[in-house]
Steps between C-alpha positions, in 0.01 A plus 500: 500500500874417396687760268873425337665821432752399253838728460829555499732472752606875391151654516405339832403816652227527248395159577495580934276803367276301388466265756473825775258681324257116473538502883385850505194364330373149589677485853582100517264420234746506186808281553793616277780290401853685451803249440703735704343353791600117413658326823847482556580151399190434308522386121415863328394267159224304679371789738441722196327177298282466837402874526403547161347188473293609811423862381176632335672818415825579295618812477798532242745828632621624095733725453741570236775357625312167631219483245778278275637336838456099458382395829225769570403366116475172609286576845272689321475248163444230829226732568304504123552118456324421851203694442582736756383928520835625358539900502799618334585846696722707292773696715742787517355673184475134275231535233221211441600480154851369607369160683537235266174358373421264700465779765387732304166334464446489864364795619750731687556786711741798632649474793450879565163545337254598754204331299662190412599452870125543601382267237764214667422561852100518438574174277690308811281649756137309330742208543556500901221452773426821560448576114591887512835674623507561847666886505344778274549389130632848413726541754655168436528612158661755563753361721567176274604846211707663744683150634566368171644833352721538834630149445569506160668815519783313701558256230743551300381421116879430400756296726875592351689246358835441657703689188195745434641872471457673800217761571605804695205750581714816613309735737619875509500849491676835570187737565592727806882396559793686578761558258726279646249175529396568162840493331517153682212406393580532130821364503379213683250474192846550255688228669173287506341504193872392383513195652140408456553540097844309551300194620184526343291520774139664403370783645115635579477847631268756587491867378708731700759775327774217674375207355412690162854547505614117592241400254687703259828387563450122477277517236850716309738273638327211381423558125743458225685814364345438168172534648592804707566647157139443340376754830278216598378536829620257734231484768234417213760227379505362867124483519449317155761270645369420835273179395720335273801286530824610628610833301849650485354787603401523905143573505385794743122484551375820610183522706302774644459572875532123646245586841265257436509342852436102601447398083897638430598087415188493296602886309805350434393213338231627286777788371777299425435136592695426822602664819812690596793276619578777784482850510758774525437878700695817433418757682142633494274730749399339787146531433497463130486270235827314598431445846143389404631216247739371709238407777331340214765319403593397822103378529481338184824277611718646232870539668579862540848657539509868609811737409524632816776724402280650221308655797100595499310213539750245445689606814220374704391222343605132604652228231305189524768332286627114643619542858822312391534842245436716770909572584608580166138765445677697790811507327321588201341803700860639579644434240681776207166677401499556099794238390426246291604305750178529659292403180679188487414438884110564491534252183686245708264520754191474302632237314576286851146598600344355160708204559369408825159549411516310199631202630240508794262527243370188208520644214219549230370232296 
């Protein structure tokens, strides 16, 4: 049996899933077509029009960022007109009621839902030789649920746009330091949150009496005087603002405790609608919160820089900004602590690190 998992070139890892978890099943018995694995040198047009042409099985990756893609359209509506068994699977949260309706009368199925990924497996399986699945169907169930969450947990939902506003997700606390780290910390936060409003970066942050306090600063720098005067209160302003366009006012999202382990990307996502450009540590306990999010961020590929100099658990944390950044982070680190010469360096520096990662990366659709 021949399957053509169609996709985007984004959401590939959802597509190898797929194809892992068939091995798992039927062995050598289902042959799956990705277009990742095209020869070098081979016309891509002509191999696709071959495999699908060949395949008894479609399977249409949907998401909402590729469900309105024009080539994954096209592969599938290839599918419909040619008679073939097309299943539309709907990814990364995307609702059945979104596929246009052409799709929509096919019948579909979640990527993550345990039943729906029993019903396609036993469905393939009465197709192959050996007309059953060759591991235990409930342990294959299980592990297609726990692959497909895990991969679509690395996906990023939103890909920044070269002049997007940057996302900073500061990391931070003063629980448990010394007088003297703690009057760094805060004005590192002064010096900071100045520059951050100055640029209009946006900033997500966690609860934490320091980053109640950073929330409340950008959220007063940010808003007009006139609305300062109405007593409004600025972090409820920030929220409402978060999902629309562009405001004047720089919107600080604030989340509760952020330990949510390998699904951070996905947390992120579902909260506000993208992930963090990089993340920023001041200080923290070495076994608390801060030191906990930074390993997540460091595991969920989101850039961190540690304030050394703010002590706690930013002293012994590692940047994993650009290497070619690298010099000018130890500067950084030794740098006058407090000055607002130091908020405009961590902004320089996150704004070089957004830079290179946005131009190593295509941009959304």
């Amino acid at each position: 049996m021949r399957v053509f998992v169609s996709h985007t070139h984004e959401e590939s890892a959802l597509a190898e899933m797929v194809k892992n978890q068939f091995n798992r099943a039927f062995g050598g018995m289902v042959e799956v077509f990705l277009s990742e694995e095209i020869r070098l040198g081979k016309n891509w047009l002509d191999a696709i029009k071959k495999a699908l042409t060949e395949s008894d099985l479609v399977l249409v990756l949907f998401s909402p960022k590729s469900h309105s893609r024009p080539w994954i359209n096209i592969e599938a509506g290839y599918g419909v007109m040619a008679g073939k068994q097309v299943v539309p699977i709907c990814c990364m949260g995307l609702d059945s009621s979104a596929l246009s309706e052409v799709y929509g009368l096919q019948q579909s199925m979640e990527l993550t839902n345990r039943d729906h990924a029993l019903r396609l497996l036993d469905d393939i399986a009465s197709q192959t030789e050996a007309k059953r699945l060759l591991p235990d169907r409930e342990d294959l169930a299980n592990k297609w649920v726990s692959a497909a969450t895990a991969a679509e947990s690395l996906l990023p939902a939103y890909v920044p746009k070269i002049d997007d506003p940057i996302l900073v997700w500061l990391i931070g606390s003063v629980t448990d330091a010394t007088d003297e780290f703690r009057d760094r910390a805060f004005k590192t936060a002064d010096a900071l949150t100045a520059s951050l409003t100055c640029r209009n970066f946006r900033v997500v942050l966690g609860r934490t009496e320091l980053l109640n306090y950073v929330g409340d600063c950008i959220a007063y720098k940010s808003i007009a005087p006139s609305q300062a005067e109405t007593g409004e209160l600025p972090q409820l302003l920030a929220m409402k603002a978060a999902r629309g366009p562009a405001p004047a006012l720089n919107p600080v999202i604030i989340l509760g405790s952020l330990r949510t382990g390998p699904g951070i990307r996905r947390m992120f996502v579902d909260c506000i609608g993208r992930v963090p450009d990089v993340a920023v540590m001041i200080g923290g306990t070495t076994n608390g919160r801060a030191a906990q999010e930074g390993k997540l961020a460091i595991q969920a590929g989101i850039p961190l820089l540690p304030l050394q100099f703010t002590g706690g658990a930013a002293a012994d944390a590692e940047t994993t900004f650009h290497d070619s950044l690298i010099e000018e982070v130890s500067e950084l680190q030794t740098s006058k602590r407090g000055s607002d010469i130091v908020g405009d360096q961590i902004c320089n520096l996150i704004a070089r690190q957004v830079e290179f990662m946005r131009e190593s990366t295509p941009s959304s659709a």
